[in-house]
N, C-alpha and C positions, 0 to 999 in steps of 0.2 A: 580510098577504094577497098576498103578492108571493113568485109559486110557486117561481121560481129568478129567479139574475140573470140581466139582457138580455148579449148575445155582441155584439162588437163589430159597428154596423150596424141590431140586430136590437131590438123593440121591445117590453116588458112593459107588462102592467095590473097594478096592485095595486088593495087592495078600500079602501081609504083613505088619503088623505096629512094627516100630522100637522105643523105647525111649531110649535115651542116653544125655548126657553131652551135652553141644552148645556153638556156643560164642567163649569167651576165653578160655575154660577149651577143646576146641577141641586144639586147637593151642598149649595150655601146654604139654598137654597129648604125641601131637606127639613131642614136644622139648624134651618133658623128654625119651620119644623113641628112641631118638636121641643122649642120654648121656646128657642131659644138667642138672643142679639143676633150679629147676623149682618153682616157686611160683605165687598162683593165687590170685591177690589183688582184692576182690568184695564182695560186700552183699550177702548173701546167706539168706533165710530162713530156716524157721524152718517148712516147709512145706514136704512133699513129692521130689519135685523137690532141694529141699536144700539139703535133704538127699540123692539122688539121687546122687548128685555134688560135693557132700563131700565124700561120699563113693566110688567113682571113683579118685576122684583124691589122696585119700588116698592108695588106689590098685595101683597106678601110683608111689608111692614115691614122691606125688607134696604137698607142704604145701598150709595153706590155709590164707590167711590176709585179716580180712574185720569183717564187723558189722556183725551182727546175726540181722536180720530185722523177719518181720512177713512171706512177702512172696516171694519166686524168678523170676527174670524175667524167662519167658517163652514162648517161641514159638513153632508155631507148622507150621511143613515143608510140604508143600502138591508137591509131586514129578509128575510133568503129561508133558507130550507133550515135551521131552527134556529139560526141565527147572523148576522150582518151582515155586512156590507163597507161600508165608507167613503169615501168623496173631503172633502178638505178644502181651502179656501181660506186662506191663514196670511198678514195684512199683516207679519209680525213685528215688528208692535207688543209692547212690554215693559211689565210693571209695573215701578215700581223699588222699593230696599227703601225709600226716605224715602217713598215713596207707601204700602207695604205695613206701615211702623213710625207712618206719621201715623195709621189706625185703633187703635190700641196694643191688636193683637190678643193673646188669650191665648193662640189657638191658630190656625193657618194650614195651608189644604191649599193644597202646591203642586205643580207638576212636579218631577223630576228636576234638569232644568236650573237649578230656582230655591230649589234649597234653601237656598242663601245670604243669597237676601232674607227670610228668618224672623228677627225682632231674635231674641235671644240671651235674653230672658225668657219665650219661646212656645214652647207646641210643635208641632212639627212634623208634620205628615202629607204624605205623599207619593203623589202618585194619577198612574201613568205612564201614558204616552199611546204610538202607535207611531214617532215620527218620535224622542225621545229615550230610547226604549229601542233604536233602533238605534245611537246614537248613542253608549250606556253598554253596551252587550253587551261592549267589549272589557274596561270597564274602570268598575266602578261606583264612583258617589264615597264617598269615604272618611265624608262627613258623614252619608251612610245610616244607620250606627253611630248618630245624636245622636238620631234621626226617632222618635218615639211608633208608628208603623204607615206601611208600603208598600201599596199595594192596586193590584193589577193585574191584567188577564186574564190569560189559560192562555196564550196566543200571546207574549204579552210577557214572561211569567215565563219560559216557555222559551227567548225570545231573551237573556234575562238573566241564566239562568241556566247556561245552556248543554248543560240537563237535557234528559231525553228523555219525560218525563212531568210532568205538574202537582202530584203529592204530593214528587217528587225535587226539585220547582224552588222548591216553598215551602219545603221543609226545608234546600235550598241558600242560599236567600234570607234564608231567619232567621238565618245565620252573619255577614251585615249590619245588618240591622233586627229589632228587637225583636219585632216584630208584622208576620208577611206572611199578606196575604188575596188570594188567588188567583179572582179569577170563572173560572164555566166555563159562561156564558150558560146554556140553561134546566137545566143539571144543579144551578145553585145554586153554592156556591163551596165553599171550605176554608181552613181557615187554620191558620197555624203560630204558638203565642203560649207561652210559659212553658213550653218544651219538649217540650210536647204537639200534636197534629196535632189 
C-alpha cells in the first residue's frame, strides 16, 4: 500500500505495516512447512527483534544455533512501485562453522560469504543478499561450483553477472552453479537447471 517511495525530507502513508521474521528464518519457517527438521544457525540478539525471531521459529518447531549478541540484524522492507527497497542494520555478528556443523545439517542455505561454513557432508544452497553480491561481482567464489542451487534477484544476478538481462545472467550464472533461480519480484522468476532455462 505504499504508492511510491518518501524523497529525502518528504513523508509517505502506506495502508499497512507488517513485522515478522526475515533472512533465513523465512526460508526455515517455510522448509519446516514443508515437513523438513529445520535449524536456524545465527546470532540473535537479545533485543526486540531477537525475540521476535526466537519466538517464531519456536511456534514453527525450528531450533535455534548461534551466539546470543547485543543486537539482531534488521531490515526494513519498503514495498512501492512493483518492487521494494531496503535499509538494513548489520551487527556483523557471524555464525561459525563449529556452530553451523554442531546441527549436523544435511543441507544449509547460506550467503555468498559463508559458503565455507557448510561441513563437507551437506549440501549446499546459496541465497545472495546485496551487500555480497557487491562484493563477488568482481570475482565469484570458486566453491559456487560445489553449491546444489544459487537463488537471487534480477538486480543481484546482474551485478554478478555482469549481464545486461535476467535470462543472460542465469545462463551466465549456471557456468558456476548447477542450479540458478533468478526472482523478478511480481513477474515470478526463472531458472537455469540441467541445461535448460
Amino acid at each position: 500500500g505504499l504508492e511510491a517511495l518518501p524523497a529525502p525530507g518528504e513523508e509517505r502513508h502506506a495502508d499497512d505495516l507488517v513485522v515478522s521474521p526475515g533472512g533465513g528464518a523465512i526460508t526455515a519457517i517455510g522448509a519446516a512447512r514443508l515437513g523438513l527438521d529445520v535449524a536456524v544457525a545465527a546470532p540473535l540478539g537479545r533485543d526486540y527483534a531477537g525475540g521476535l525471531v526466537r519466538a517464531s521459529l519456536a511456534d514453527e518447531g525450528i531450533a535455534w544455533v548461534g551466539n546470543e549478541v547485543e543486537r539482531t540484524a534488521t531490515t526494513v522492507v519498503l514495498p512501492a512501485d512493483g518492487d521494494r527497497a531496503m535499509v538494513t542494520f548489520d551487527p556483523a555478528e557471524e555464525v561459525t562453522a563449529v556452530q553451523l556443523a554442531a546441527s549436523e545439517p544435511r543441507a544449509a542455505v547460506v550467503g555468498l560469504d559463508q559458503i565455507g561454513l557448510v561441513p563437507d557432508d551437506a549440501y549446499a544452497y546459496v541465497a545472495t543478499g546485496d551487500a555480497d553480491s557487491q562484493r563477488a561481482a568482481a570475482q565469484l567464489p570458486s566453491a559456487l561450483a560445489g553449491v546444489r542451487a544459487l537463488l537471487t534477484n534480477e538486480r543481484e544476478a546482474l551485478m554478478l553477472s555482469g549481464r545486461a538481462d535476467a535470462a543472460a545472467a542465469a545462463w551466465a550464472l549456471a557456468e558456476q552453479a548447477p542450479c540458478v533461480i533468478v526472482t523478478l519480484g511480481a513477474e515470478g522468476a526463472l531458472a537455469v537447471a540441467d541445461g535448460e532455462l
